[in-house]
C-alpha positions in Angstrom: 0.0 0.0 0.0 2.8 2.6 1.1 4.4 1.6 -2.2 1.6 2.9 -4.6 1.4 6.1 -2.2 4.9 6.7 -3.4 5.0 6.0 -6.4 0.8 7.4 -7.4 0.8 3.8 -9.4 -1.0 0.3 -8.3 2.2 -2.1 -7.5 1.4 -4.6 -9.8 2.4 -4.3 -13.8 -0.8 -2.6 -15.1 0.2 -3.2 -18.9 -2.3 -5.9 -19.6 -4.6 -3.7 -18.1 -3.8 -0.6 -20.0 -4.1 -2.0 -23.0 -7.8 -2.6 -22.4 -9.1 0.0 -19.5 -6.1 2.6 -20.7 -3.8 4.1 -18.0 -3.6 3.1 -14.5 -5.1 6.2 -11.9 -3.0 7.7 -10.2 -3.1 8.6 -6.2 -4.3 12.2 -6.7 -6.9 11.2 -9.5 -8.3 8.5 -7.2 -8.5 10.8 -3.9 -10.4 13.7 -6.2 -12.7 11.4 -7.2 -13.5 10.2 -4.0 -13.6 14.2 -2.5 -15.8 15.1 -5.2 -18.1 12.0 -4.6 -18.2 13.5 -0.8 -18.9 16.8 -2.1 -21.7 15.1 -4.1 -23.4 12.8 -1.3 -26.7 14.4 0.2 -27.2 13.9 3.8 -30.7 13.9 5.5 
């Protein structure tokens, strides 16, 4: 886990994966995703 903070990549070799999804996310596009899915949720 502390290896993919480091480096904003997953650990493993995504290159079978890019080839069909396209380029691993990195860190920061992960974490805005998940703040602006926070920003998003509606609370009763």
């Amino acid at each position: 886990m502390f290896s993919w903070f480091d480096s904003s990549r997953y650990v493993t070799d995504p290159r079978r994966q890019e080839q069909r999804f396209g380029p691993a996310p990195t860190a920061e596009d992960g974490l805005g995703r998940y703040t602006d899915e926070l920003g998003m949720a509606q609370h009763p």
